[in-house]
N, C-alpha and C positions, 0 to 999 in steps of 0.2 A: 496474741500469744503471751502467757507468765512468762516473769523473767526472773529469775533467782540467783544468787550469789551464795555459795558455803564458804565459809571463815574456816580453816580449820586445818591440824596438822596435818603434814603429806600422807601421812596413811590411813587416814579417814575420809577425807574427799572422794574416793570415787568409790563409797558406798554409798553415803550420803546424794552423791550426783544423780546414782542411779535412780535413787529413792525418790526423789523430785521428780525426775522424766517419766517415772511408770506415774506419779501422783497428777501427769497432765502439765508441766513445766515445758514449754517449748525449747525456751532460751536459757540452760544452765551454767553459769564456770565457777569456778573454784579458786580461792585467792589464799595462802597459805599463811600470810600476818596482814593486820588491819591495812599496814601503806601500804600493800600491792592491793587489797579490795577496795581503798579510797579512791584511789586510779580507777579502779572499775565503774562505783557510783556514782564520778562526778562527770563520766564520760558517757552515761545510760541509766535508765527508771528502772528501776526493779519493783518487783512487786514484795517479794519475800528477800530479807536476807538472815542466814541460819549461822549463827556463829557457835561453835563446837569450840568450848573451852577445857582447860586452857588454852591459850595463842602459846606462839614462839618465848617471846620474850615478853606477856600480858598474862593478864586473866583473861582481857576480852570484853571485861562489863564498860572500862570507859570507852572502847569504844560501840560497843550496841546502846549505848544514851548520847554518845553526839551524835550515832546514824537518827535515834527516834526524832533528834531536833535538830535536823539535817533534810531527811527524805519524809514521804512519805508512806516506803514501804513498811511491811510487817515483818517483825525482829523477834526471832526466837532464836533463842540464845538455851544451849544444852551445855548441863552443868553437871559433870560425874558426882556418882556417891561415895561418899567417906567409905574405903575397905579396911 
């Protein structure tokens, strides 16, 4: 079964969630600042983790470069365009 984690503010997680489970993710949750999704990844493997910036109080990029030399999952990281 994929396992996948979304980074990402409360009101974008459960589009994003859906979006993995139709794309074949068994195992989805949703962590809404990096410390609550570290708790996630140091407790289970993920295959994907999707971090939707900016975070809370982050941009989000330090932490999608400690996850890449951390885990082994795949780290796509989505970055709004300038309006």
């Amino acid at each position: 079964m994929k396992k996948a984690i979304v980074v990402s503010k409360l009101n974008n997680t459960q589009a994003l969630t859906a979006l993995l489970k139709e794309e074949g993710f068994g195992y989805v949750v949703s962590a809404e600042s990096s410390e609550i999704a570290k708790d996630f990844i140091e407790n289970d493997d993920f295959d994907l983790i999707l971090i939707n910036t900016p975070l809370e109080n982050e941009t989000g990029l330090e932490f999608a470069i400690s996850c890449s030399k951390t885990t082994i999952a795949s780290i796509l990281v989505i970055v709004p365009s300038k309006s």
